[in-house]
N, C-alpha and C positions, 0 to 999 in steps of 0.2 A: 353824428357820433363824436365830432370834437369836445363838446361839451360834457359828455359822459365821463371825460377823463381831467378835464380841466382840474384847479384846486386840489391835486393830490388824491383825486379819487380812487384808487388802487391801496395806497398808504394807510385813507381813511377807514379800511376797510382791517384791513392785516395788521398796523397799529396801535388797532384799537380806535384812532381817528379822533384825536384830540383837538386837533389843528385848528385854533381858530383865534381872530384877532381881539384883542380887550382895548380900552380908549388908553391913548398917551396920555392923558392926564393926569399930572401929576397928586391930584388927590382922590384921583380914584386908583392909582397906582398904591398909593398908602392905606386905602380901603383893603384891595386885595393884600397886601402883606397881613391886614388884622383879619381876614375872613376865615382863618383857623383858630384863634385864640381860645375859641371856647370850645372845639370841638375834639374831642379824643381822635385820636389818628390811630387806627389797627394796627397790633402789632402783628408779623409774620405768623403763622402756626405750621403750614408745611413747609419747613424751608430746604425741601427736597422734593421739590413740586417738577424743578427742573435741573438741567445740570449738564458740563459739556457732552457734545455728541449728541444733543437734541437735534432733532431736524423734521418741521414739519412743510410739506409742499400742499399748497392751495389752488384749485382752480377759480379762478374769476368771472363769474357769469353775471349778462346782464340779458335778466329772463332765463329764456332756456339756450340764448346763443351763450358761448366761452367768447370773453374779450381778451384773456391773457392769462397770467399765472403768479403766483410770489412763494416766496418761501421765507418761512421765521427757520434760525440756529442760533444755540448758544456752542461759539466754537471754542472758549477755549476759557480757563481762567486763566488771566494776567496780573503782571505788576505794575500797578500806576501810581507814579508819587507814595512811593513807598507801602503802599494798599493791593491789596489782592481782590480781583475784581471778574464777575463774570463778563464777558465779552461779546455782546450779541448782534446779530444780523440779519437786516430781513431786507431780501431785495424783491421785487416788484417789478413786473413789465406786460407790456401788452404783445398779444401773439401776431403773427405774419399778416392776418387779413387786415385786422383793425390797425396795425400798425402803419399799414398804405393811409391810411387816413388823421391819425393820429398816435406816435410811435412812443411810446411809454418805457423808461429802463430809469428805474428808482434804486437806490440805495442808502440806510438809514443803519447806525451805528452806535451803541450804547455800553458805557462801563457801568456796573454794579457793586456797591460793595458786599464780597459776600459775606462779611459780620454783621454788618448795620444796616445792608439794605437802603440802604442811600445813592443816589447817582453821582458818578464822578466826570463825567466827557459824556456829551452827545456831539451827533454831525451826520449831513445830510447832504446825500448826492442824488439832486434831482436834474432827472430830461427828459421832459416835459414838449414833447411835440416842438417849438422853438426857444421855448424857455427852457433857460439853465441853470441852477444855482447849487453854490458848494457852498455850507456854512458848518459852524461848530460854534460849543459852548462850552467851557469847564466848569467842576464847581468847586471851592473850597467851604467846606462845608464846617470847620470849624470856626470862622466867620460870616457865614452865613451870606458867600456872596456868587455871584453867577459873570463869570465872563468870556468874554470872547473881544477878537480883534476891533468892536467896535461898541465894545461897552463895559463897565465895570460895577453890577445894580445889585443891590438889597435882594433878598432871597429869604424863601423858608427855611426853619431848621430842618435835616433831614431828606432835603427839597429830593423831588426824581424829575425826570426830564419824562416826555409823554410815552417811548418805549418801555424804559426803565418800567412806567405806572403800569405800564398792562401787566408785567413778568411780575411784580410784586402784586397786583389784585390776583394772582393765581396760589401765591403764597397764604391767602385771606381765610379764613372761614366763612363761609355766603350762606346765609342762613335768608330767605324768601320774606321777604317782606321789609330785611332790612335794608338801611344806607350808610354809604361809607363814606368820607372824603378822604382825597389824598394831596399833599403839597404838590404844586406842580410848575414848573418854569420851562417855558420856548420861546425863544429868540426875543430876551430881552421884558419878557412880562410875567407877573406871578398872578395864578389865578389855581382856586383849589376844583379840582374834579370830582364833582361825586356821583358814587356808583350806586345804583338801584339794583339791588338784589329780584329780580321778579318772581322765577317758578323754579318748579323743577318739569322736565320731559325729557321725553327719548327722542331721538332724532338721527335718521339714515342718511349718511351720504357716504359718496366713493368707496372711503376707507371700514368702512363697517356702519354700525349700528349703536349708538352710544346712549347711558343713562348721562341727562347734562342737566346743571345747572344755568338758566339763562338771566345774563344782565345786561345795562344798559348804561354804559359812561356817559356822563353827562358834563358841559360846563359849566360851574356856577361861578359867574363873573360877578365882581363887586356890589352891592346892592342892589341886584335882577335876579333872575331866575332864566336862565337861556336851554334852548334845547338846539343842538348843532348836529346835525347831520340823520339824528334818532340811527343810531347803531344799535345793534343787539347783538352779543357773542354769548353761541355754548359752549360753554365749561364743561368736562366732564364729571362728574360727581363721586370725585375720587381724590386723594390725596396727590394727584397731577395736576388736576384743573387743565386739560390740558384742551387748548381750542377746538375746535369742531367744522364750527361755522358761523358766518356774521354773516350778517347785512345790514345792507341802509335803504332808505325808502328813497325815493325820487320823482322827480313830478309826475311821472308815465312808468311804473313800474317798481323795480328796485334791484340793484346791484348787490351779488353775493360771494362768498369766499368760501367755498367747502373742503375740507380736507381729503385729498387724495390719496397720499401715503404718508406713515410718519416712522421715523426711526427715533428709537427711543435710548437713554442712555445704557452704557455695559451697567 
């Protein structure tokens, strides 16, 4: 079962699940800063998709057993560096049984700007069975640069950090068949995200019965074509887009995230 949960498996899930490494090389480094140059970036269209007082709670199955539970909120808009910013929160943990074997309590943190829709702070508080890590990133986005206590690197205009990317593919128009990419920076690498539009279906879980739209974040790293983790999340098919359900495939089955209850804003 330790495996199951290894690499942020719970996070990958709720997310969105972007998490994954690109080469330190420093010209494939420069690759990815040009891997958008040609490609239109979507601009927001519902950008009252979401809003504070959001709260959505997920249960975490793997199969038909529950491993745990997370919860996505947008708690509050704030002031950061002079910017007014949504503030969001998704923690993540594994339940009493699975926890005797491997004990899971995640915590991930993102600012928003709410004009530009640009990311301004992410950070990340993982505990991870024995591992532990506390990081964060800023970004000043009028020079187009991403830092943290142990780096100061070239960046997209615009850039989002990998929560930020999920709340803004909800802001999108998904129209089935299309592709999107979004500028994307974590812990020190740029590399653009693109999202596959697939279908539209309906889909029951806990919380009700939902008409959704379903896509698929993908990474596209510097001159390859990578598939990382194969997620899929329903979107609602409504001017919330509001998550549903995800999963990921896995060698023996697949791990999922369904919505239980959700509180919505006043």
């Amino acid at each position: 079962m330790k495996k199951l949960f290894k690499n942020k498996a719970i996070l990958l899930l709720v997310a969105a699940s972007l998490f994954a490494k690109v080469e330190k090389d420093p010209e494939k480094a420069a690759l990815a800063l040009r891997a958008l140059d040609s490609v239109e970036i979507p601009e927001p269209v519902y950008t009252d998709a979401f809003a504070p007082g959001e709260e959505l709670t997920f249960s975490v199955d793997y199969g038909f057993v529950n491993a745990g539970w997370a919860k996505m909120s947008v708690l509050s808009i704030v002031e950061y560096n002079h910017r007014p910013a949504y503030y969001f929160e998704t923690k993540a943990g594994t339940n009493k049984s699975f926890s005797v074997v491997f004990k899971v309590e995640d915590r991930v943190e993102s600012l928003l700007d709410t004009e530009f829709f640009h990311s301004l702070r992410h950070e990340k508080h993982l505990s991870e069975g024995k591992y532990r890590s506390n990081r964060w990133f800023t970004f000043d986005q009028n020079k187009n640069r991403a830092k943290s206590k142990d780096y100061d690197v070239e960046t997209y205009p615009n850039v989002l950090d990998v929560l930020s990317a999920f709340y803004y593919t909800r802001t999108l128009e998904l129209i089935p068949g299309d592709t999107l990419f979004l500028p994307n920076h974590t812990d020190g690498k740029n590399y653009p995200i693109r999202v596959a539009v697939l279908r539209k279906e309906s889909v029951e879980v806990p919380a009700g019965k939902f008409d959704c739209i379903v896509i698929e974040p993908i990474l596209s790293a510097p001159g390859i074509f990578e598939h990382k983790g194969n997620v899929f999340i329903w979107l609602t098919d409504d001017g919330r887009r509001m998550p549903v359900l995800m999963k990921t495939k896995i060698v023996i089955g697949h791990i999922s995230a369904s919505l239980v209850e959700y509180k919505l804003p006043n």
